[in-house]
C-alpha positions in Angstrom: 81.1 115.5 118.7 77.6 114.2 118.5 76.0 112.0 115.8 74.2 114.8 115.0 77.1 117.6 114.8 78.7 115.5 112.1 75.9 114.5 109.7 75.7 118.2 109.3 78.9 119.1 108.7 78.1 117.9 104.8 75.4 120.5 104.3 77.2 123.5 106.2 80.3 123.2 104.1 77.7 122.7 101.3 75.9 125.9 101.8 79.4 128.0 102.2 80.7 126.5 99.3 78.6 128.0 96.2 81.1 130.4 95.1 83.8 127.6 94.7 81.4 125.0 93.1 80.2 127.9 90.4 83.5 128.3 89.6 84.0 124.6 89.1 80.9 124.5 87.0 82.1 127.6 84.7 85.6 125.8 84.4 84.0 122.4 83.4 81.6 124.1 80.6 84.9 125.4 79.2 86.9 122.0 79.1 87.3 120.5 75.8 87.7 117.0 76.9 85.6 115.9 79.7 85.6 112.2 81.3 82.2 111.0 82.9 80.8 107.8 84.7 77.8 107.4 86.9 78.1 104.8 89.8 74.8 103.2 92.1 74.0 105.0 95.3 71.5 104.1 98.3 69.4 106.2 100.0 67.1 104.5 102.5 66.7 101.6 101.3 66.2 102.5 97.7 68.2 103.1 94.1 70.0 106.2 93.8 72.7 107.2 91.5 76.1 109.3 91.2 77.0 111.0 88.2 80.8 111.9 87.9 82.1 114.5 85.5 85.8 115.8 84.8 88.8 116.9 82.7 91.8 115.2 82.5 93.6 117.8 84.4 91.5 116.7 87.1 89.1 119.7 87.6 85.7 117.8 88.6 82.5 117.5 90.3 80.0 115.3 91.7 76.3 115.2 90.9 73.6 113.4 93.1 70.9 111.8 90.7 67.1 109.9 91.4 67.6 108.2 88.0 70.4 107.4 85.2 69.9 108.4 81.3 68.7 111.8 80.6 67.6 112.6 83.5 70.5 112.2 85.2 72.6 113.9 82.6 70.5 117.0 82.6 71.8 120.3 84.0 75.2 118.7 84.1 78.4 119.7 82.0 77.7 116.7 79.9 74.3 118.3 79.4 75.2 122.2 78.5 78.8 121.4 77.1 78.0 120.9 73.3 81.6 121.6 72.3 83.3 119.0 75.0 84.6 115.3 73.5 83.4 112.7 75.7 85.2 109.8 77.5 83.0 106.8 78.8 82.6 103.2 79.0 79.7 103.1 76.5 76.8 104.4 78.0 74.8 104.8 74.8 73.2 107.6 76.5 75.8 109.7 76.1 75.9 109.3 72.7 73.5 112.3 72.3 75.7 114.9 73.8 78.5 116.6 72.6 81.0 116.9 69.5 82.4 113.3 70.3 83.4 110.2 71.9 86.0 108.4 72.9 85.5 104.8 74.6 87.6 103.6 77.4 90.1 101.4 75.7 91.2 99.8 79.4 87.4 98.4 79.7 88.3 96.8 75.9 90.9 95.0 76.7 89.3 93.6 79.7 86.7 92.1 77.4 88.6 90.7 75.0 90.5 89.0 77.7 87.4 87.7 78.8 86.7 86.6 75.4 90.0 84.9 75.3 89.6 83.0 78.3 85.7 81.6 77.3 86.8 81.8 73.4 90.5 80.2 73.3 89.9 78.4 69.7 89.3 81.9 68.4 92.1 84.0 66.9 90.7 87.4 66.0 90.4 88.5 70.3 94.0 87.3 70.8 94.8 89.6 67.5 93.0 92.7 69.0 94.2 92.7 72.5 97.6 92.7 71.0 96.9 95.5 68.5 94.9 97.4 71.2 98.0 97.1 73.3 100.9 98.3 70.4 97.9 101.4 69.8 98.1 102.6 73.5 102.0 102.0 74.0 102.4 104.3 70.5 99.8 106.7 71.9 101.5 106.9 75.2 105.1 108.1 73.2 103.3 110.8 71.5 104.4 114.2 73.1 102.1 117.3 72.7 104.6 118.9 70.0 105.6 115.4 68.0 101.9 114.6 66.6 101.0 111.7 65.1 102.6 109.7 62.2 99.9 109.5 59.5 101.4 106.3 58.0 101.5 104.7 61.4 97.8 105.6 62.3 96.5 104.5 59.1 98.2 101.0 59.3 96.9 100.3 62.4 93.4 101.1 61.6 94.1 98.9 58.5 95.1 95.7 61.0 91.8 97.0 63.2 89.2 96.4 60.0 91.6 93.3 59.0 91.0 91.6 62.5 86.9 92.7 62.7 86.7 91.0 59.0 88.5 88.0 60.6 86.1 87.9 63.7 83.3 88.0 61.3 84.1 85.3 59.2 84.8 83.2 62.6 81.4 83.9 63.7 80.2 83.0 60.6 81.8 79.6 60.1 81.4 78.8 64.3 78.0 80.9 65.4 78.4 82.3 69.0 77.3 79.7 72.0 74.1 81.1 73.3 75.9 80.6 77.2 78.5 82.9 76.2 77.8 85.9 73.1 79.8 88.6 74.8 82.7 88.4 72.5 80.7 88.2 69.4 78.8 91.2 70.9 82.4 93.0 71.6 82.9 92.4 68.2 79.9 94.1 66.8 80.1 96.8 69.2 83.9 97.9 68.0 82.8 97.5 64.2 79.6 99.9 65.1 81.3 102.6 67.2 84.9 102.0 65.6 85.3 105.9 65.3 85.0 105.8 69.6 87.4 103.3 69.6 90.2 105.2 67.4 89.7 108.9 68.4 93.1 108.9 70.7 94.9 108.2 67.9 93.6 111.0 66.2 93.3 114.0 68.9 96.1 114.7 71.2 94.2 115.8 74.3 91.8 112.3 74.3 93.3 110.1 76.9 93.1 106.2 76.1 91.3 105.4 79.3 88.4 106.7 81.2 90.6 106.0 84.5 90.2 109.3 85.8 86.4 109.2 86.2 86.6 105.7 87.7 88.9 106.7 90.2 86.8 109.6 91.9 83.4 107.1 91.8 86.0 104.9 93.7 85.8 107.6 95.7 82.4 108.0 96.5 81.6 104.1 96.4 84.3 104.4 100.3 81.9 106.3 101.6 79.1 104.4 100.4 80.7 101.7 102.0 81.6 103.2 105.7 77.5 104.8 105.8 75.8 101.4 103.8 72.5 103.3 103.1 72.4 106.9 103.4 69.3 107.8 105.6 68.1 110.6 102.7 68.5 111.6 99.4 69.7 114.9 100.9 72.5 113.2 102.9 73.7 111.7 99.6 73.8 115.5 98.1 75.2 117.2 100.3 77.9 114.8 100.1 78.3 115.2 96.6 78.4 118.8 96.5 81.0 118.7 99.3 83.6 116.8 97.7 85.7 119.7 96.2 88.8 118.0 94.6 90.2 121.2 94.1 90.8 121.8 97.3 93.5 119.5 97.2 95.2 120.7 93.9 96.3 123.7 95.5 100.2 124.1 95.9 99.5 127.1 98.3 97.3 125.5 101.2 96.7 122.4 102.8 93.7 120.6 102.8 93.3 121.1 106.5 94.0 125.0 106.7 91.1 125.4 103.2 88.4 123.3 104.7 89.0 125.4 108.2 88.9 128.7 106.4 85.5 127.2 104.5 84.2 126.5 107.9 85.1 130.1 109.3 83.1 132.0 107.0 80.0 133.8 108.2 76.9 132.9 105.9 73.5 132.9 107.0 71.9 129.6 108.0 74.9 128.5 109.9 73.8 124.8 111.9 74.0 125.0 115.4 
């Protein structure tokens, strides 16, 4: 096959594709827990993005973007879904959209590890990271039908407040080094946006992590990686529009025998 044959095969399954990417679309809109994450593209040379939106039963699309904030959220399901509660690593911008939000609790530990390691005289990140970890083992025991224990919740909200009141008074009496402020920032940032931090102990159907978004930009960032810099911001769309997870989600055909019957189909403006 030439070079040629197979930097097109992107936009022909592309162009045969609308009635299964609609579809995705309409099931996203309905979804009342969506995960999203955006991830750094290149197109010639220059600064592209990725946005990545899904539900946590894996239903999910791709959408190529010039620019990040609201311009790169616009016309997405994060966008038009005003009822959906949103997962995320703290993109602020997301903030503005939807009924709520839910920050990825994996990303927290992570950075109050970090703060352990370039904060050791400090108690109140060693506190949280174990608290953190006791809140996602409960969470992770709760079935669908058991709910939650009220009592439970509320004592470990109680030990959260008790541990930011701690980390306050140690900033307090030992002020942050200017080299290193990430854990006092951690610290303000889970006091402001405590509710984001909680909300999977509260609602059933909010997952503790934002893996599943981070997995699929994985996804995209491999083929980032085989091309280096896409030769158009085109290329980079087409891509994006071709990656149709649910291909692979269904029991009844194989990956192989769905993307040959995509291929088969007669539409007009068929590459040659």
């Amino acid at each position: 096959m030439s070079k040629g044959m197979v930097n097109g095969l992107s936009k022909e399954f592309s162009m045969k594709t609308d009635k299964e990417k609609k579809e995705l679309f309409v099931s996203l809109m309905q979804k009342p827990v969506l995960h999203t994450d955006n991830t750094n593209a290149r197109s010639n040379g220059s600064s592209r993005f990725v946005f990545i939106v899904a539900a946590p039963d894996g239903t999910a699309q791709y959408y190529f973007r010039e620019n990040k904030g609201h311009a790169g959220i616009k016309d997405t399901p994060v966008d038009l879904n005003q009822s959906a509660i949103f997962i995320h690593d703290h993109d602020t911008t997301f903030y503005n959209y939807g009924s709520g939000h839910h920050e990825c609790i994996a990303h927290i530990l992570r950075y109050c590890k970090d703060s352990i390691q370039n904060e050791p005289d400090r108690k109140w990140n060693k506190k949280m990271y174990k608290l953190l970890r006791e809140m996602v083992h409960y969470r992770n025991g709760i079935g669908e039908t058991t709910g939650f224990d009220e009592k439970t919740v509320m004592a470990f909200e109680e030990r959260y407040d008790s541990i930011l009141e701690e980390a306050r008074e140690e900033y307090e009496y030992i002020p942050p080094s200017k080299y290193y402020r990430e854990g006092y920032n951690l610290y303000r940032r889970m006091k402001k946006y405590r509710s984001s931090h909680l909300l999977f102990l509260h609602d059933i159907r909010v997952p503790h992590n934002n893996n599943m978004a981070e997995r699929l930009w994985l996804a995209y960032k491999r083929k980032q990686h085989q091309v280096m810099s896409f030769r158009s911001d085109a290329s980079i769309d087409y891509l994006c529009q071709s990656m149709l997870l649910s291909l692979r989600q269904d029991p009844e055909s194989s990956v192989y025998d769905s993307v040959s019957k995509i291929f088969d189909r007669q539409k007009a403006g068929r590459l040659t």
